[in-house]
Structures are given as structure tokens and as C-alpha cells.
C-alpha positions as CSV (number, residue, x, y, z in Angstrom):
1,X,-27.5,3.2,13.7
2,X,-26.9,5.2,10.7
3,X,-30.1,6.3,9.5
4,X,-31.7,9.4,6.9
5,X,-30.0,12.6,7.1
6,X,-30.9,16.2,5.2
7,X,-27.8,18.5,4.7
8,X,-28.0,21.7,2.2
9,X,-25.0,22.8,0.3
10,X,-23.4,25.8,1.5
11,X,-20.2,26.0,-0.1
12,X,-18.3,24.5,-3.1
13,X,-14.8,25.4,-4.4
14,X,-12.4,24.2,-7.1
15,X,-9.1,23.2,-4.8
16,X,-7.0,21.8,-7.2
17,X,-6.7,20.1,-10.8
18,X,-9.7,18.2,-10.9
19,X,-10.6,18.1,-7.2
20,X,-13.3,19.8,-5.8
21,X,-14.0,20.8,-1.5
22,X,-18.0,20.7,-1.3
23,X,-19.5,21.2,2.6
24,X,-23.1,20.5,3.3
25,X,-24.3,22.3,6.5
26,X,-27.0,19.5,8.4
27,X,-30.0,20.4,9.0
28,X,-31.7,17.2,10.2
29,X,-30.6,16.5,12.6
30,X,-28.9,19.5,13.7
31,X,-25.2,17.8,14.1
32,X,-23.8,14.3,13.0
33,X,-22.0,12.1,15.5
34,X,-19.8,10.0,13.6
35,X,-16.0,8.6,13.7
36,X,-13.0,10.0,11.8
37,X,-12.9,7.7,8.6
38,X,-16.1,7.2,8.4
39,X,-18.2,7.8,5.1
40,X,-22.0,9.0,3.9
41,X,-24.2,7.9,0.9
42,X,-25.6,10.6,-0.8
43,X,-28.9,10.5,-2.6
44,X,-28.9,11.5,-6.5
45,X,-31.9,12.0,-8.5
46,X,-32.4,9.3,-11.5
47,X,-30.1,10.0,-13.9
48,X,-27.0,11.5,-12.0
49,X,-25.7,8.2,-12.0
50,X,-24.7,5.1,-14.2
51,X,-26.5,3.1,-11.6
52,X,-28.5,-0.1,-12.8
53,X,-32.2,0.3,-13.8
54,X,-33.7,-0.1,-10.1
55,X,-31.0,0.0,-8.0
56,X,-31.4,3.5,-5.6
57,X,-28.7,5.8,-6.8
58,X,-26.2,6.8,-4.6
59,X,-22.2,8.0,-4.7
60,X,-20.6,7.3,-1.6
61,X,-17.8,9.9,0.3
62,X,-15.9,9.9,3.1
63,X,-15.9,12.7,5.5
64,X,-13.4,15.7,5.3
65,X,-14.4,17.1,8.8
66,X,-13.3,16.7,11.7
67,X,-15.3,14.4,14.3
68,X,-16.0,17.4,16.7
69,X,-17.3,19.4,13.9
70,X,-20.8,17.6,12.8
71,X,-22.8,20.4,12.4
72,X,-21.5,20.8,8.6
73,X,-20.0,18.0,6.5
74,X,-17.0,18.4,3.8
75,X,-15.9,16.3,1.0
76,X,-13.3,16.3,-1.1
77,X,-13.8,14.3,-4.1
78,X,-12.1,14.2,-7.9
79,X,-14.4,15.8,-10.5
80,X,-14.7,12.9,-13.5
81,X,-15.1,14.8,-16.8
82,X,-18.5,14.3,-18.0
83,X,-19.5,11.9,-14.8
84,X,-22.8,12.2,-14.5
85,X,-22.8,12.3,-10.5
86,X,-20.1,15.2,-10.2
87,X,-22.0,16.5,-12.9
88,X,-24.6,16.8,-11.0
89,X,-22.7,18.3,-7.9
90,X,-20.9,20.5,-9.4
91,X,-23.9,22.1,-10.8
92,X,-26.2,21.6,-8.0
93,X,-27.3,25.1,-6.7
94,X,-26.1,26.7,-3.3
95,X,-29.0,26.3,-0.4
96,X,-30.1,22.8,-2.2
97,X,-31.2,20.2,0.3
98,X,-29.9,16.7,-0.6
99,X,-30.4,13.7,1.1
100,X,-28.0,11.1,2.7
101,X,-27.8,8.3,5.0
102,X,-24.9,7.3,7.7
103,X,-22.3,7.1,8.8
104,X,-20.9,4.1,7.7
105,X,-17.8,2.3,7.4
106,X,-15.2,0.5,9.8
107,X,-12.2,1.9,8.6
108,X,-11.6,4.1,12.1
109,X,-9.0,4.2,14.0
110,X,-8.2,1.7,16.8
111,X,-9.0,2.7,20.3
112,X,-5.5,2.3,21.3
113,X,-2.5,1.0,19.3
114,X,0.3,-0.8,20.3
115,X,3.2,0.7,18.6
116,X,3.9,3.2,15.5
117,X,0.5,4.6,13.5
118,X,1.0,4.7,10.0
119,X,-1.2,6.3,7.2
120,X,-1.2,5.7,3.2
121,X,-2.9,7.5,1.1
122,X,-3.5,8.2,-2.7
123,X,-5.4,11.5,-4.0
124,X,-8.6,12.3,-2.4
125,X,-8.2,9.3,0.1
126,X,-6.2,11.5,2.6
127,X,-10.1,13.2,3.2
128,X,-10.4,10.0,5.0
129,X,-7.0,10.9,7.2
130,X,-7.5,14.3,7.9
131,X,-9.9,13.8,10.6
132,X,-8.0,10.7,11.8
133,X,-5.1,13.4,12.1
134,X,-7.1,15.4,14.0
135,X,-8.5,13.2,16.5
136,X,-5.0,11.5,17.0
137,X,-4.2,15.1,18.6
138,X,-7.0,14.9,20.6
139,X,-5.7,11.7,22.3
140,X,-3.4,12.0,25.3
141,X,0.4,11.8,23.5
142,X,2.6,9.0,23.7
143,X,6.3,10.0,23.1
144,X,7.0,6.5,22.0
145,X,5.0,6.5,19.3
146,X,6.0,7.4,16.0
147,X,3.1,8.5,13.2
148,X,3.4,8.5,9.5
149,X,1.6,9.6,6.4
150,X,2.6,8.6,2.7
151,X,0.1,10.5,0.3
152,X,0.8,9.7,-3.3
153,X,-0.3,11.6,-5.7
154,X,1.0,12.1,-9.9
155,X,1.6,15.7,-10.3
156,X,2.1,19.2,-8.2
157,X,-1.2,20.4,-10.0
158,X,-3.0,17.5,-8.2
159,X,-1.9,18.8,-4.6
160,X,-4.8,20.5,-2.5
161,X,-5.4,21.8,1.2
162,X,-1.9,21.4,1.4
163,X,-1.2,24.1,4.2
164,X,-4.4,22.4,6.3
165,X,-2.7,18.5,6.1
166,X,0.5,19.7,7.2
167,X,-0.8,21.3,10.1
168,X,-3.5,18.6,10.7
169,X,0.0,16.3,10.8
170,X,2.2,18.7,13.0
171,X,-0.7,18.4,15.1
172,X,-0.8,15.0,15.8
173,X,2.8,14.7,15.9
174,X,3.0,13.3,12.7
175,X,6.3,13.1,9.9
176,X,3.7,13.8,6.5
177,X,5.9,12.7,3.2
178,X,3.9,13.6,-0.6
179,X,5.6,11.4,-3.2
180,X,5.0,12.5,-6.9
181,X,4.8,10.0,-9.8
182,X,5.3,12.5,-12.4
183,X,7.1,15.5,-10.2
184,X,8.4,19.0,-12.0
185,X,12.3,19.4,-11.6
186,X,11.5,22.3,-9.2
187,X,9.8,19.4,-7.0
188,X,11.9,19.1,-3.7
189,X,9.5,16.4,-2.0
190,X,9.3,12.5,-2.4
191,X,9.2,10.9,-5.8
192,X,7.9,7.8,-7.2
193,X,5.0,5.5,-5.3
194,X,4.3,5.1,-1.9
195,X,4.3,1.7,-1.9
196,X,8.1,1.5,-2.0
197,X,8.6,4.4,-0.4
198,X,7.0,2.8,2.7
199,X,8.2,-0.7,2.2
200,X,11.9,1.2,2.7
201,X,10.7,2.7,6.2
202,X,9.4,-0.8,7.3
203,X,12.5,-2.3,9.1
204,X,12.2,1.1,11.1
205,X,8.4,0.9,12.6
206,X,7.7,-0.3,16.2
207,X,4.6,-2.8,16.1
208,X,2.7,-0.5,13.0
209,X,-0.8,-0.4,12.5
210,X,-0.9,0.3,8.2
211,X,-4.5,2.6,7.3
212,X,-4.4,2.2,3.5
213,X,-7.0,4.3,1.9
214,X,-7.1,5.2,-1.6
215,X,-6.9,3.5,-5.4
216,X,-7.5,0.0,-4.8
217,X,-4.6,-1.1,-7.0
218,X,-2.5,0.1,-4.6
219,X,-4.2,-1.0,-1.4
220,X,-4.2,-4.5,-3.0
221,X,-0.4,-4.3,-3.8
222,X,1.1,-2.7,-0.6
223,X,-1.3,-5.3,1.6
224,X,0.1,-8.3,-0.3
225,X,3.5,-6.8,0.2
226,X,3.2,-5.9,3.9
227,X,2.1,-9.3,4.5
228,X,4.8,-11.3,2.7
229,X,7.1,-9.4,4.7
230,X,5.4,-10.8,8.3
231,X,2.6,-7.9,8.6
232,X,-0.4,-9.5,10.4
233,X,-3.1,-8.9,8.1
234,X,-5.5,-8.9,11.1
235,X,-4.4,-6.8,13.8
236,X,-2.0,-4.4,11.8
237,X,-3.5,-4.1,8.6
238,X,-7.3,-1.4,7.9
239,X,-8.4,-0.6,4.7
240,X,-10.7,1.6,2.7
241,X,-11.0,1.5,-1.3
242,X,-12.0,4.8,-3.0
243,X,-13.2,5.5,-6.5
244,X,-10.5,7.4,-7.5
């Protein structure tokens, strides 16, 4: 059951353009049992939020950490100019106690999968992979199996914990592939989407399972695409929208 948690902030760092790391060390209870892609709710006072009149105001995160690592939580989230809840946690002082309440979400990995793992993610959505990365290494390998990750982002500026992904992905045995939309001439890595990026690679998966976390424009296009192209939308296909 995911019930009330108190965490206090005890670090917060500017990572790249826009993007902030923020880790809230738990203090009640002690440690936080929860699943790699799994998310919190985080409390806000009144007035952090455009929230209607009434509703409890809360902004919603998925968790950077890894799973064996509840005693402190990490997000990585984009920093709106002038948004009233990164605001708010951007200015909130060191040692304050906030209040949450999880974890929630379904998008978690499957117990076991059948054939190739593959990961696609836009901006801050790979927070939502890295732990998934890292409990992948944890499972017993399978040489068969191949693992992918498409991360999409527009620019080189918008790239962060890039050093910690890669080895999070070398861990697990995984081929990681950043695709700019908007890449410097000095860029050596993948240009454009992922959507078409991945679409290319499809002939060459074994039996995929597709996590698609991210902007919702393109978790709606690349689902409607993998489908028409005889992806079950079932048993291959897990999602998570951010507000990105």
C-alpha cells in the first residue's frame, strides 16, 4: 500500500540546461521499498501550484534511485521558468521536511520477458529508466537477449548524468543511442527522433517488450506506429506519460 511518507531535502544541483537532480533523504519511515519505475506525489503548500481551488496540491515524479537504495530518494525533473511548483523546489531550503505519498505507478518492469527489452525515452523520462537499468543488472543475464535504449532529447545543452546512464546501460548489457533534434555539427551521436530511429531497428528485435516514457506526443505516436506494424499492444507495449 503506498501510504504518507516524510523525506527532507538534502541535496539539490543544477545538472543541465533547465534540469535539476534534487534527493530527499527519508526519514519516515527510515527506507522506501518500491519498484524501478515507479513514482511519488509530493505535497506543496497552497499556492506552489496551478491546482484547482480545492483539489490537494501535488506534482508527481518518478524515482531516479535505484530500488536497493530507498533510504534517500532522487528526482530529476525540468525547471519551468516561472512554474510555481519548481519554483517552489528550487527555492525550498536544505534540511526542509516535505511530505509525499507512494509509490505508485505500474509502469515496472515485467518479471521475466520473452525476448529483446527495449527502452524509449524523452528528457527527464529516462529518471524513470535508470533504475530499470539498474535492476536489469541485478537479474541473472541472458545472452540471448538484446536491450535497447533510445533517449531523445533537442540539444547537447539538454544532456545530463550522462557518464552515470552510460554505465547504468553497460551494466545491464544494454546498446544506449541519444538522438538530437537540433544537434551542433561537432555532434557525433544519433540525430533526429526516436521514433524513427526505433521504427528502423524493429525488423531486428526478437519478441520486444517497448517501455515508452516521456512527452506524451511521442508515446502516443510511436504506440500507434508499433501497433500498425503487428506490436501487441497488450503484452509488448508499457507506458508512462511525463510533464515534460
Amino acid at each position: 500500500m503506498a501510504g504518507p511518507l516524510t523525506a527532507e531535502l538534502s541535496a539539490r544541483a543544477v545538472i543541465a540546461q533547465g534540469i535539476a537532480e534534487l534527493t530527499f533523504t527519508m526519514r519516515s519511515p527510515a527506507r522506501l521499498a518500491f519498484r524501478a519505475g515507479q513514482f511519488v506525489s509530493l505535497a506543496l503548500p497552497s499556492g506552489a501550484t496551478d491546482e484547482v481551488a480545492g483539489a490537494l496540491p501535488r506534482r508527481s515524479y518518478s524515482i531516479a534511485s535505484q530500488s536497493d537504495a530507498g533510504d534517500a530518494l532522487r528526482f530529476i525533473i525540468r525547471v519551468i521558468p516561472e512554474g510555481k511548483a519548481s519554483d517552489y523546489l528550487m527555492e525550498l531550503p536544505l534540511g526542509s521536511a516535505v511530505n509525499m505519498t507512494g509509490p505508485h505507478g505500474f509502469f515496472v518492469l515485467d518479471p521475466a520477458h520473452a525476448g529483446d527489452i527495449v527502452f524509449a525515452a524523452t528528457g527527464t523520462g529516462v529518471a524513470a529508466v535508470m533504475p530499470m537499468l539498474g535492476e536489469l543488472a541485478r537479474r541473472p543475464p541472458d545472452e540471448r537477449r538484446r536491450i535497447a535504449v533510445f533517449w531523445g532529447l533537442r540539444q547537447q545543452a539538454d544532456i545530463f548524468a550522462r557518464a552515470e546512464i552510460e554505465a547504468l546501460a553497460d551494466g545491464a548489457g544494454a546498446e544506449l543511442g541519444i538522438y538530437l533534434t537540433a544537434p551542433g555539427p561537432d555532434w557525433t551521436g544519433g540525430r533526429g527522433r526516436i521514433t524513427p530511429a526505433l521504427l528502423d531497428r524493429l525488423p531486428r528485435f526478437s519478441m520486444p517488450t517497448f517501455y515508452l516514457v516521456g512527452n506524451g506526443a511521442m508515446i502516443t505516436e510511436l504506440k500507434r506506429e508499433l501497433i500498425s506494424r503487428g506490436v501487441n499492444r497488450k503484452t509488448q507495449i508499457r507506458t508512462e506519460a511525463f510533464f515534460d
